[in-house]
N, C-alpha and C positions, 0 to 999 in steps of 0.2 A: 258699930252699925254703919254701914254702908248708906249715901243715899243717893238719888237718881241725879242723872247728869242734869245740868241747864243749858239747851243745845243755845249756841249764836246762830242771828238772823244770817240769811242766805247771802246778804248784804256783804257779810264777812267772811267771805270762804278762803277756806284753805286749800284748795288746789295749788298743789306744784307746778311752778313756772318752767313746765316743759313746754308750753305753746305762747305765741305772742297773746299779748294784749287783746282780748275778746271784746272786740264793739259794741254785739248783738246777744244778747240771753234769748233763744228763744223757747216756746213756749209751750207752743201747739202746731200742728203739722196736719194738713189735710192737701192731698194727691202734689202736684207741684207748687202748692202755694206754705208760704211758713209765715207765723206770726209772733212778733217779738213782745214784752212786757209791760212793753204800752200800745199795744193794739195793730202797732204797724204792717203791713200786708206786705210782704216778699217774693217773687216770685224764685223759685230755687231752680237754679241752671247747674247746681254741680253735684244736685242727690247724696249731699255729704262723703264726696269725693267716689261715686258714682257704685252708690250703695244702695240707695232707696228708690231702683230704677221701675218701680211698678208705683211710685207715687207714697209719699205720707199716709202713715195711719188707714191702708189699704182696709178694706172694710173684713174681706175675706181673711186676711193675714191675723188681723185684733181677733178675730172669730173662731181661727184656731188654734192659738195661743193662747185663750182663755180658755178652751172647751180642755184643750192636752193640761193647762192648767189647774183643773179639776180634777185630771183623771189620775196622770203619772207626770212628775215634773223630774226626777234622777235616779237612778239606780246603781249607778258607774260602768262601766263596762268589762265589768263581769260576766255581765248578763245581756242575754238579748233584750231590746225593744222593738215594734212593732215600724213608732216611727222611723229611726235608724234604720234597718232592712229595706222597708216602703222608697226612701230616699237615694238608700243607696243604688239600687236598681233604677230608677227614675234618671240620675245622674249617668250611671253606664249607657244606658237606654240614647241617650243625648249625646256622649260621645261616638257614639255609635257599638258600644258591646264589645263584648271578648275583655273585659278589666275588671277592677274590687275597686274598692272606696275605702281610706282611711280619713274618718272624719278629726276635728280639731276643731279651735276658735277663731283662728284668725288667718290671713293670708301670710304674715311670718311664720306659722308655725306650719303651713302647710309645706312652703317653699323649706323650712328647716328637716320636716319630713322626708323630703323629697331629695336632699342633699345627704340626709345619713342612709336613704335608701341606694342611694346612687356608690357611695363608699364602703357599703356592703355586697352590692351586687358588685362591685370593681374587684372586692377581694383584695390579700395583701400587695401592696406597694402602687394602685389605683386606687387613688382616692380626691385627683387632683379635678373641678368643674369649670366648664370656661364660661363665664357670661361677658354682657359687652359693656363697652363704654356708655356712661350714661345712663343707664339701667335703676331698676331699685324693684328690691325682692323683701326688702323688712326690716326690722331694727334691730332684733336678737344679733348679738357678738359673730354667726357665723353670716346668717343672712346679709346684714350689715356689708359685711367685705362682700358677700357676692354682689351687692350693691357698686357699680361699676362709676361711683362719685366718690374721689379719694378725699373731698373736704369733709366728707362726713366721716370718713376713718380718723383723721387725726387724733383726737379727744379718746379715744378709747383704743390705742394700740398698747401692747398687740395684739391683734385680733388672730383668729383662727387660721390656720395654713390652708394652700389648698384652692385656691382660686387665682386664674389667671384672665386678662380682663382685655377685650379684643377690641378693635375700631367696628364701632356697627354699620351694619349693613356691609361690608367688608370680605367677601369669603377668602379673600389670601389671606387676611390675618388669620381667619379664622386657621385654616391651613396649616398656617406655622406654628399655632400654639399647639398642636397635636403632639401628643408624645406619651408614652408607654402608661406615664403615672396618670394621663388623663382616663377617667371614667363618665363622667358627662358633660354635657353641655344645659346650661338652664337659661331660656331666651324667652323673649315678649314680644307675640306677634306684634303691638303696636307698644310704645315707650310710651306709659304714658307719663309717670311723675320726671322722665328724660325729655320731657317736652311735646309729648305724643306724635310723637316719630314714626312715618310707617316704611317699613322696608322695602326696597323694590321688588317686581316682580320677581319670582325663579328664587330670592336668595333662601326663605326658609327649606325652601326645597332642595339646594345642595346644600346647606347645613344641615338638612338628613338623613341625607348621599353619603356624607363624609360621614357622618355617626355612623351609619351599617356598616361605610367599608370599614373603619378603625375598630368595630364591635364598642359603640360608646353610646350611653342612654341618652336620644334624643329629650331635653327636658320641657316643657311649654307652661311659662309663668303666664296665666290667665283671670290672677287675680282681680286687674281691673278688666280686663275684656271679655271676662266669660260672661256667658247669658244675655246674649242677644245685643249687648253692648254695640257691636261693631257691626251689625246688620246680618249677623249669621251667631247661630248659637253658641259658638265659640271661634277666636279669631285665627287660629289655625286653619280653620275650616275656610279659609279665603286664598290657601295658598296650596294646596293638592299634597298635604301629609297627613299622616299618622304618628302622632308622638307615641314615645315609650312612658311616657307622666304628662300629666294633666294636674296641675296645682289650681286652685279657686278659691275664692269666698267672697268680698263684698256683698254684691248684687244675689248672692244665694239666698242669705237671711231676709232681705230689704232692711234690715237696721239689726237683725236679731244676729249674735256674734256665734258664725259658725263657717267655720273652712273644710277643705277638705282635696286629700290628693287622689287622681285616679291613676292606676297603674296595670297597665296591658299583664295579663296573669302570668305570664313565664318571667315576669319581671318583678309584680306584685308578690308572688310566692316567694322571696327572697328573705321577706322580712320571715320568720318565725316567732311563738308569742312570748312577749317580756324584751323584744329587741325594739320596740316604740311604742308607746303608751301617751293618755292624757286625761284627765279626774273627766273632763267635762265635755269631751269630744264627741259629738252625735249623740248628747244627752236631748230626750222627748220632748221638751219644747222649743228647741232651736231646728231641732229636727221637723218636727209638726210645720212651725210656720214656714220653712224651707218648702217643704210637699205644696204646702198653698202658694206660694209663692210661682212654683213652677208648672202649678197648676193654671195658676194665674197667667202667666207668659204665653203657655202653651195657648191657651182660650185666645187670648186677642191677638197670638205670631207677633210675640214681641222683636224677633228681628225684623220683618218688613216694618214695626210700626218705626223703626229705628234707622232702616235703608231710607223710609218717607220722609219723616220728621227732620234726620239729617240734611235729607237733601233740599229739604226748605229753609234750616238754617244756614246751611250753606250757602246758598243763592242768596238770602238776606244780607248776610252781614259783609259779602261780596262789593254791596252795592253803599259801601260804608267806606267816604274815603279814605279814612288813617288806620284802615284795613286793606295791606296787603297780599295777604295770601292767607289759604287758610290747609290745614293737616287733619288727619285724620280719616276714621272710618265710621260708617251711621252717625251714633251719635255720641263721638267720643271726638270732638274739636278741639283747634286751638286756631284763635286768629291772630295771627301774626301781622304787630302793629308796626305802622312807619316807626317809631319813635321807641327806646327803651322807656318807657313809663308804663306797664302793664301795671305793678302794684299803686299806682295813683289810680290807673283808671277803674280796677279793680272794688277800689274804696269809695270812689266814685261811683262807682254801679250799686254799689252794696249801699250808700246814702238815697242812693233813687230807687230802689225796693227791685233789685235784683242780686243775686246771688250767683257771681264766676269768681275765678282765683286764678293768678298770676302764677301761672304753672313752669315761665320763663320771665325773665329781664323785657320783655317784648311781646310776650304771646299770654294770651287770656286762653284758659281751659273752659268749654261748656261742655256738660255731661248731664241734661235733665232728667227726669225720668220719660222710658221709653214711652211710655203713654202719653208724654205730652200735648194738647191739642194745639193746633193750627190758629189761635188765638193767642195763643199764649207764646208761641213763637214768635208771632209779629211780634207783641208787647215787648217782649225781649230785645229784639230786633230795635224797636224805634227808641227804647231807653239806652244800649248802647250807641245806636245814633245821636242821643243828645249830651251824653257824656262825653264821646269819643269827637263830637264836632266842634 
């Protein structure tokens, strides 16, 4: 006879020490504010690495999640769902049409998508993708290497063949990596885990020059930049192209685990079915609060609120002397400090009730949710002033 487990306090967890040292348990979450297990009030500038960009615990979001809750929560994809379809259209819709949507969980598995898509449309002896230096696409073994940071290869080679890794922002490099075996190219309008890097004018645009002339699927990693992030609904859309793939997730779910790739149709038709799959991809409640979600965005033009709010944190932290320069697009920063101490100042901020992260040796990452009010930016603003002075 069997009897029932005695769970241990939470006190005692077992989590795998795949991340540092966690300071903060928190708790509860409502719009940009987060509260940890003794009450403490945070203010959250990084939307859990710029995921929850319509705010905590969104009232809308919990409302449809509970209702899809009730109704259909999985089926697999076998079968049509209502929300899945609903979504998938919405998403085309945003990139502007003429594409399908292969849903998933997560932004590695889209960008993994999107690399076995690229090696089938390549066909044999094309199969090779170029991304750039600096970069980062995911943790899965392929992903991983298209990840254009070789310290994080070493521990686990050898890794998948197949990727060639360019100076960004660079289009001779790009140039020279061209060659027979290449099939695509898989880029990020803005780097953001590479320091949030944004390229200069014109280059995304002859890196899609060169894909048409070579016949080579231009690929656009928009994991962290989709959905208004960058002051435009997608950060492509600041540089005058048209990708052949559209990879996403974060900010799709606001916290709920859902990715997904978009692929222009003469391209998308490549795959046929049993050639990629996933148990739980555009399963009805990831799906559901996804629809709210960009429901949500759409109501309040989450890129202006994002061109706005940016450009008040910008001007802010400007005026902050061990702040030299600042990167990025809306509201997708990094302020680049006089002094390599960014993970001091970081833990620093995070002791005074705000929430950024050390995205460089020098540079603090802010990412709040798009909604954030003009209160709450100052607060922001004068806390890394007292930190940072």
């Amino acid at each position: 006879m069997t009897t029932a487990p005695t769970f241990s306090s939470v006190d005692a967890s077992r989590l795998m020490g795949t991340y540092p040292s966690q300071p903060v348990r928190f708790v509860k979450g409502r719009g940009t504010e987060l509260f940890d297990d003794q009450g403490k009030r945070y203010l959250d500038f990084l939307s859990g690495l710029a995921v929850t960009s319509i705010g905590h615990s969104h009232p809308a979001v919990a409302r449809a999640i509970a209702t899809q809750a009730e109704r259909l929560t999985h089926v697999s994809n076998l079968f049509a769902t209502e929300p899945g379809e609903k979504l998938s259209v919405m998403i085309d819709d945003l990139i502007g049409g003429g594409g399908q949507v292969f849903f998933c969980n997560s932004g590695a598995e889209a960008n993994e998508a999107a690399l076995k898509l690229a090696r089938k449309w390549g066909g044999p002896g094309r199969y090779v993708v170029i991304t750039a230096d600096r970069s980062f696409h995911g943790r899965t073994l392929a992903t991983l290497h298209a990840t254009g940071q070789p310290e994080k290869h070493a521990a686990f080679e050898p890794l998948p063949t197949g990727f060639r890794h360019v100076a960004w922002d660079d289009i001779g490099a790009f140039e020279e990596a061209i060659s027979e075996e290449v099939a695509g190219v898989l880029i990020e309008p803005v780097q953001g885990e590479g320091g949030v890097r944004v390229p200069s004018d014109g280059y995304l645009h002859l890196v899609q020059e060169l894909c048409r002339e070579h016949g080579i699927l231009f690929m656009v990693d928009e994991v962290q930049t989709g959905f208004g992030r960058t002051g435009d609904w997608f950060g492509f859309m600041h540089h005058d192209v048209k990708p052949d793939v559209v990879t996403m997730a974060k900010a799709l779910g606001n916290g709920m685990p859902i990715g997904a790739m978009w692929a222009r149709e003469g391209v998308a038709s490549t795959f046929a079915p049993g050639d990629h799959a996933t148990t739980f991809g555009g399963q009805p409640l990831a799906a559901a609060a996804a629809i709210s979600v960009l429901e949500v965005m759409t109501a309040i033009n989450a890129p202006q609120k994002a061109t706005d709010s940016g450009a008040l944190l910008h001007q802010g932290l400007m005026k902050i002397p061990a702040v030299v320069s600042i990167r990025g697009l809306g509201l997708l920063l990094a302020a680049e400090l006089a002094e390599p101490k960014a993970k001091d100042a970081a833990r620093a901020a995070l002791e005074a009730g705000l929430v950024v992260n050390a995205v460089t040796d020098s540079a603090l990452r802010l990412a709040p949710p798009l909604n954030v009010t003009r209160s709450e930016v100052e607060e922001a603003i004068e806390i890394l002033r007292q930190v940072l002075g």
